[in-house]
C-alpha positions as CSV (number, residue, x, y, z in Angstrom):
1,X,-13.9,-24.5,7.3
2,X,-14.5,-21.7,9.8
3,X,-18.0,-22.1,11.7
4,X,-20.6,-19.7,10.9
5,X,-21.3,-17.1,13.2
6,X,-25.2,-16.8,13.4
7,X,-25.6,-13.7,11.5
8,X,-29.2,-12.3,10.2
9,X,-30.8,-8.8,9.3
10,X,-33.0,-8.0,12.4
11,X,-36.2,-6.9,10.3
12,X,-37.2,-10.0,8.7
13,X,-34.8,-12.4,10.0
14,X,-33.8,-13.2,6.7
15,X,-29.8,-14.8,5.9
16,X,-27.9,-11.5,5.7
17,X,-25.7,-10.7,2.2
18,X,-22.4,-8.8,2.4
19,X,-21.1,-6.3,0.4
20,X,-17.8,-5.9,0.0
21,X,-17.1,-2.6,-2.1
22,X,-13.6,-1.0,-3.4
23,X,-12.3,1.1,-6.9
24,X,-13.7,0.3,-10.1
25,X,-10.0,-0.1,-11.4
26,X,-9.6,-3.8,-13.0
27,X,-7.0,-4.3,-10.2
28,X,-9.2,-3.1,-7.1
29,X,-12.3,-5.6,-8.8
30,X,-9.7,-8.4,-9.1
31,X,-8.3,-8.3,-5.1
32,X,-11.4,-7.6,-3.8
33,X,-13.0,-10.8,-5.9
34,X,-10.1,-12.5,-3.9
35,X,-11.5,-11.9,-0.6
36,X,-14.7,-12.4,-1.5
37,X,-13.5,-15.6,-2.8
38,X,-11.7,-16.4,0.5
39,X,-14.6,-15.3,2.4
40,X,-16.9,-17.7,0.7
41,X,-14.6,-20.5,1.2
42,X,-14.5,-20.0,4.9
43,X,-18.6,-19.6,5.6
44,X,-20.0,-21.8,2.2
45,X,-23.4,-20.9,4.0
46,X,-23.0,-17.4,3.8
47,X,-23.9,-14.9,0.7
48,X,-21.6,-12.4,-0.2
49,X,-21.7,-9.4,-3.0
50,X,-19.8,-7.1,-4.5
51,X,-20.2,-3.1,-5.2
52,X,-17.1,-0.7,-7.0
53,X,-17.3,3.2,-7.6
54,X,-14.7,5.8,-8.7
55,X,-12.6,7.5,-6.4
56,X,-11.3,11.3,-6.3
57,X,-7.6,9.6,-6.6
58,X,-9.3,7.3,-9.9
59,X,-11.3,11.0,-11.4
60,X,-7.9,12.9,-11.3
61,X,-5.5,11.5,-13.1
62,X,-3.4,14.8,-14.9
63,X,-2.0,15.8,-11.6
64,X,1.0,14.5,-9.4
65,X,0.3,12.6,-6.7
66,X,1.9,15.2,-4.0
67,X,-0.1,17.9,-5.6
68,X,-3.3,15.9,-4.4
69,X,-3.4,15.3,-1.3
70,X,-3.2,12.1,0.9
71,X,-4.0,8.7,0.6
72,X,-8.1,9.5,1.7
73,X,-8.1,10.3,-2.3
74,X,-8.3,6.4,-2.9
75,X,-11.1,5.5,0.0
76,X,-13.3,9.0,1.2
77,X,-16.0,8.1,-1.0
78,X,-16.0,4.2,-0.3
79,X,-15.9,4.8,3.5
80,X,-19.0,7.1,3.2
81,X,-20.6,4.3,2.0
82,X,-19.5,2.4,4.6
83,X,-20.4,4.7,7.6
84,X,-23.6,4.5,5.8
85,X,-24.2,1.2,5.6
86,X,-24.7,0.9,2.0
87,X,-21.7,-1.8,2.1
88,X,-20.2,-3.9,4.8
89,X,-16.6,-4.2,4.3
90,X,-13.8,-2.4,1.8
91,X,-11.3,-3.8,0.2
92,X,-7.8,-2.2,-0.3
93,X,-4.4,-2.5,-1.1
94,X,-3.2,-1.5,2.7
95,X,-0.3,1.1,1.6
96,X,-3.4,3.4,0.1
97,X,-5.1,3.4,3.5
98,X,-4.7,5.8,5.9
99,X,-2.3,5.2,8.8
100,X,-5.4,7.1,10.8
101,X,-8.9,6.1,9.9
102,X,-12.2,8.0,10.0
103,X,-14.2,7.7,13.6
104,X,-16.2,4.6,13.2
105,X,-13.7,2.8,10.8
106,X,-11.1,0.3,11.4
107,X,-8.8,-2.4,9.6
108,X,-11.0,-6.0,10.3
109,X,-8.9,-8.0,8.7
110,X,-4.6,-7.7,6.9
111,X,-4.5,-11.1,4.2
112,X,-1.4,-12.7,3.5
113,X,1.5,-10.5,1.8
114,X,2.4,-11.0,-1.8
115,X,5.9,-10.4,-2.4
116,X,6.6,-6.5,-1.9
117,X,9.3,-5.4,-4.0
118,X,8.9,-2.9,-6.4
119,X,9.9,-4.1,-10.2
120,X,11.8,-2.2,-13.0
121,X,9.4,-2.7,-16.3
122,X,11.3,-1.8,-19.6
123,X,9.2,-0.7,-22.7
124,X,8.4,-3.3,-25.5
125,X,11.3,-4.0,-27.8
126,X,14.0,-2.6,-25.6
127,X,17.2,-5.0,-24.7
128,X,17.2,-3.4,-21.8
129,X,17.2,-5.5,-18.4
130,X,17.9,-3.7,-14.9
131,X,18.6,-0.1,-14.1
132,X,22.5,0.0,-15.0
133,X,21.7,-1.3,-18.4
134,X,19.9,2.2,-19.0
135,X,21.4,4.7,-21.2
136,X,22.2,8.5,-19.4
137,X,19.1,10.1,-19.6
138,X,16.7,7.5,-19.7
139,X,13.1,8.4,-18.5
140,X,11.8,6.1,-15.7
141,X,8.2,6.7,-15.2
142,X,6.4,6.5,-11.6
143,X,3.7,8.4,-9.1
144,X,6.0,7.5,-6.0
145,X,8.2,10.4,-4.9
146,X,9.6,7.6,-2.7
147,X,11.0,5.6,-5.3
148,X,12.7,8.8,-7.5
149,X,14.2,10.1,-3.8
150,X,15.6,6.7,-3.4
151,X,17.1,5.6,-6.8
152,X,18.4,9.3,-7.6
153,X,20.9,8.5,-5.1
154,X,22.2,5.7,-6.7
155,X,21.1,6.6,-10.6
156,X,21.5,10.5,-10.6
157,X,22.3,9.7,-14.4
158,X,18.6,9.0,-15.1
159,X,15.8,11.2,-15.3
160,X,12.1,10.5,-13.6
161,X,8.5,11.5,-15.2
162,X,5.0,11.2,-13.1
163,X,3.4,8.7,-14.2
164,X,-0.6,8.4,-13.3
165,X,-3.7,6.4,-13.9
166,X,-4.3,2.4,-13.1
167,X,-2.0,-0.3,-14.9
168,X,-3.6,-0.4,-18.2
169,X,-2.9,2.9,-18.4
170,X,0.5,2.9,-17.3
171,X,2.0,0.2,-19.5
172,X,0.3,1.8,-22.3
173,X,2.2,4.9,-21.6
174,X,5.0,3.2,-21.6
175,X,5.0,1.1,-25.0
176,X,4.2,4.2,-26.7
177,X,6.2,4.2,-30.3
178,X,6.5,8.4,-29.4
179,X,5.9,8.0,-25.5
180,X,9.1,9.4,-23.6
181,X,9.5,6.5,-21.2
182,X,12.3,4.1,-21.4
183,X,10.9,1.8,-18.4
184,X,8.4,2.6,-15.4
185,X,8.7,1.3,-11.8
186,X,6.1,-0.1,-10.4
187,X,4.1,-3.0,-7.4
188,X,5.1,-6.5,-8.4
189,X,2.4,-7.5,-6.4
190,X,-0.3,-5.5,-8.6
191,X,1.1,-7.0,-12.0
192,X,1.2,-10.3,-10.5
193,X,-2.6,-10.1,-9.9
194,X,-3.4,-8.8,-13.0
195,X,-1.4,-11.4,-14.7
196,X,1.1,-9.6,-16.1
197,X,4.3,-11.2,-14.4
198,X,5.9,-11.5,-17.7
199,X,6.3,-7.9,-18.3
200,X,8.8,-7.7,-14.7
201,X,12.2,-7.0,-16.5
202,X,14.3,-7.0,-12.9
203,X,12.9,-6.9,-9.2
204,X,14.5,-3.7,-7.2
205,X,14.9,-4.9,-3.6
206,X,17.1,-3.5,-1.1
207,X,19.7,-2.0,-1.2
208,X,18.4,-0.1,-4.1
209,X,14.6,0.1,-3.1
210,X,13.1,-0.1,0.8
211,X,9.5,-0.6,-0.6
212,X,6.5,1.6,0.5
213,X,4.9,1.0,4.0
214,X,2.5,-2.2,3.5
215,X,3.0,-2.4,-0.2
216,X,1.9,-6.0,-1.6
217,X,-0.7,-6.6,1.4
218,X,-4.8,-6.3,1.6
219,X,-6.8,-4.9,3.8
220,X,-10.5,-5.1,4.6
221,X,-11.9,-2.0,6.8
222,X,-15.1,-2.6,8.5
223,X,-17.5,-0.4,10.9
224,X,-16.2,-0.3,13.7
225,X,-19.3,-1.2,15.7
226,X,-20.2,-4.2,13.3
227,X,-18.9,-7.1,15.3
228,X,-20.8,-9.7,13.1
229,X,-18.1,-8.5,10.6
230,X,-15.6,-8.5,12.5
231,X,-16.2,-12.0,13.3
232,X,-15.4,-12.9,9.5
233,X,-12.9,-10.9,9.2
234,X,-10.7,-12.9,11.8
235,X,-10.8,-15.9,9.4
236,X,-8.6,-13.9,7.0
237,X,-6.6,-12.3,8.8
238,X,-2.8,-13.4,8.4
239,X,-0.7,-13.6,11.6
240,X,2.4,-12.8,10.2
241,X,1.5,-10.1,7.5
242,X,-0.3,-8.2,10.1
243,X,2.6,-7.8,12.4
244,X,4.8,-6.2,10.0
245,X,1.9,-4.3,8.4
246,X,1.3,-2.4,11.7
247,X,5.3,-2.2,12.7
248,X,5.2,-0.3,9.5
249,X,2.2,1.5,9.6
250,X,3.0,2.5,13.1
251,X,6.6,3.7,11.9
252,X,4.9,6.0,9.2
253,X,2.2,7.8,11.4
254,X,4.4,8.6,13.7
255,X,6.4,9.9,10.8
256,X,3.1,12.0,9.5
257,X,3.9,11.0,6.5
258,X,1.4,9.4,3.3
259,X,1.7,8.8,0.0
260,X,3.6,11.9,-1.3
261,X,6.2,11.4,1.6
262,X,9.6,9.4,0.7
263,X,9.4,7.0,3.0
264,X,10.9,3.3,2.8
265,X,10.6,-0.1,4.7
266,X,11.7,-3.5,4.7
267,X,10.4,-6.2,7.6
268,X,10.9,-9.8,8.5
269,X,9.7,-11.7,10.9
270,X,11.5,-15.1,11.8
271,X,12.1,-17.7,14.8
272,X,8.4,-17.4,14.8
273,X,6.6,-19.3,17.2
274,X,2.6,-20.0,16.7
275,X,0.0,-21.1,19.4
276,X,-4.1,-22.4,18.7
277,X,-5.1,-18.8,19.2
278,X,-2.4,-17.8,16.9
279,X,0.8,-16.1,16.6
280,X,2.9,-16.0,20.2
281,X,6.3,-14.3,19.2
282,X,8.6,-13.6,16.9
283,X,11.8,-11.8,16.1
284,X,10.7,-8.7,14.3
285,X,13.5,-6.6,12.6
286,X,12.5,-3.4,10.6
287,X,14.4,-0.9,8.6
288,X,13.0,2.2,7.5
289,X,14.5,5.1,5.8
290,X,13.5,8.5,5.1
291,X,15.1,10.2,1.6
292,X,14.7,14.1,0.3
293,X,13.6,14.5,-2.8
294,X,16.9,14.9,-4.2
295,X,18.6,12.2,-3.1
296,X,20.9,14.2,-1.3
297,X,19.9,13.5,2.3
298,X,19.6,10.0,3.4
299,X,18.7,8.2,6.9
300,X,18.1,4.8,8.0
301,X,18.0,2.9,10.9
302,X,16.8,-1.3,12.1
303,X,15.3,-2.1,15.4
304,X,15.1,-5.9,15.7
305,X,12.6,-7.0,18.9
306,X,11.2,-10.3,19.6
307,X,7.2,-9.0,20.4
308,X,4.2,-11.3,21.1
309,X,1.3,-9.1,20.5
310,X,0.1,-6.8,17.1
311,X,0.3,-4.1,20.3
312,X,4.4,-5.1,20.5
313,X,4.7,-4.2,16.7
314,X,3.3,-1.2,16.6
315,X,5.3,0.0,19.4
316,X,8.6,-1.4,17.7
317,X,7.5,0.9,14.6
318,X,6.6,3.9,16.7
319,X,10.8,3.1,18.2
320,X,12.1,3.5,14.9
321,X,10.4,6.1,13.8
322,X,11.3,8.0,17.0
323,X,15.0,7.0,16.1
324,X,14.6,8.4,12.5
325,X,13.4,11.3,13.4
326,X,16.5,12.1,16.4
327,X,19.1,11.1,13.6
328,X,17.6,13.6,10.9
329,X,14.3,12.5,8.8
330,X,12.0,15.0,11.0
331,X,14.2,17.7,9.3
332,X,14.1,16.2,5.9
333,X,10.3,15.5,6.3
334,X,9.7,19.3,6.9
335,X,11.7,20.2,3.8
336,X,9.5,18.1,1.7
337,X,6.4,19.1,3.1
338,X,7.4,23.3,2.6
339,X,8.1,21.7,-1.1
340,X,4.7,19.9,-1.4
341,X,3.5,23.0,-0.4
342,X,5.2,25.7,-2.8
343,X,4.4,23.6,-5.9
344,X,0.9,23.2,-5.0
345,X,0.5,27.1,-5.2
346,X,1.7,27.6,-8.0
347,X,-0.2,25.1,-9.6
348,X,-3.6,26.8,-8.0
349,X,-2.1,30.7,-9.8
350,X,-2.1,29.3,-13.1
């Protein structure tokens, strides 16, 4: 049990509740009922609530991804309730954050990782069971221009549909009698929370997939100035996780690039060595790669460091990105974002 900070609301000195707020989507309620859960493990004497709303991201779900914007689809609205003080802490899956947060925001705590491969799912009744079993012209469905620019190196045979809307949704797509998808890509980590693990037909890990920047880990952002929050927050914070969660998040800002931006990571961290105060070093190696849309342009590159602060990750990830850029992606990157840019006026003149 972590001790409990002394923590009450000024006016009337009465035990203070927290609010922990995220999406309305079953699969934001469910990870952010599992740090609420955690946090009420760690201070039993504590109260603690929860609060979901609708994103922009969650409202618009007929257009691509790219055509949208950037990641603040998934958390404007939450952090103005934030900044506000209407909650005290929001919960999200860490690759829809941000890699720069609003003035006054910042990540309080990174929990443990679940496994961050993306998974192949086929649709219901198919024999079907990785990506080579796939007839020529099989439609995979998925949001991330990451994953397509990735696998149409490898699978140019196949073809690749936007996909859009929360799990449900997708799956229901998918299993269609009449729908046109023959399988859809997607989090392992998010079906695994929603308890559907059964429906992973094959798990796409590297070579074929370098997963998104911290795909499979949660975050909790706070007010930056609540340090009563802060304090909590410390108790959930995973050592590990965190240090390849901000080599990678490092790597991508420095990159400029979000959630319409093929970009691609995988991270260890071994030989790791832990103190009372927490983690003291550890050989960090991560690859990241940078794809155009195509497929036709590819570039990737490993630094491997042994660091001993969160500080030392970031600036391991801010190397490799520097490296990718020097060998190529900077180039690529532009080309995408002139792309992003084209199709999103000519969806505004029609």
């Amino acid at each position: 049990m972590t001790s409990t900070p002394g923590i009450t609301d000024d006016v009337e000195s009465k035990p203070r509740t927290f609010i922990l707020a995220s999406r309305a989507s079953q699969l934001a309620q469910i990870q952010t009922n599992i740090v609420r859960d955690a946090l009420q493990a760690a201070f039993p004497s504590l109260s603690f609530d929860t609060s979901f709303m609708s994103t922009e991201g969650d409202k618009n779900q007929s257009q691509a991804l790219y055509l949208l914007g950037g990641k603040a689809l998934w958390t404007k609205e939450l952090e103005v309730a934030l900044k506000d003080g209407t909650v005290d802490m929001l919960v999200h899956s860490l690759k829809d954050v941000p890699t720069i947060l609003p003035d006054g925001c910042e990540i309080g705590a990174i929990l443990e990782r679940e496994d961050a491969v993306d998974s192949l799912v086929v649709k219901q009744g198919l024999p079907y069971r990785n990506l080579d079993d796939l007839p020529d012209g099989s439609v995979i469905g998925t949001s991330s221009v990451r994953r397509v620019a990735q696998l149409r190196r490898t699978f140019p045979r196949l073809q690749f549909m936007d996909v859009r809307g929360n799990l449900n949704t997708r799956l229901a797509k998918l299993d269609a009698p009449e729908g046109p998808f023959t399988a859809l890509i997607l989090a392992k980590a998010g079906l695994v929370r929603l308890g559907m693990g059964d429906r992973i037909t094959d798990n796409l890990d590297v070579p074929v997939l370098h997963h998104a920047v911290s795909q499979g880990a949660l975050a909790v952002e706070i007010r930056s100035g609540d340090s009563q929050v802060r304090e909590l927050c410390e108790a959930l914070t995973h050592g590990e996780t965190q240090w390849k969660c901000l080599a990678e998040r490092a790597m991508l800002r420095k990159l400029e690039g979000g959630c319409s931006v093929p970009v691609g990571v995988t991270t260890s961290l071994t030989h790791v060595e832990s103190g009372q105060a927490g983690l003291k070093n550890g050989l960090l190696q991560i690859t990241g790669c940078v794809t155009s849309i195509d497929g036709s342009l590819h570039v990737q590159d490993t630094l491997a460091e042994t660091v001993q602060s969160p500080e030392d990750a970031e600036q391991l990830g801010n190397k490799l990105a520097t490296l990718l850029i020097d060998n190529g992606a900077g180039a690529i990157l532009e080309d995408v974002g002139r792309d992003r840019a084209k199709r999103a006026n000519e969806v505004k003149e029609k």
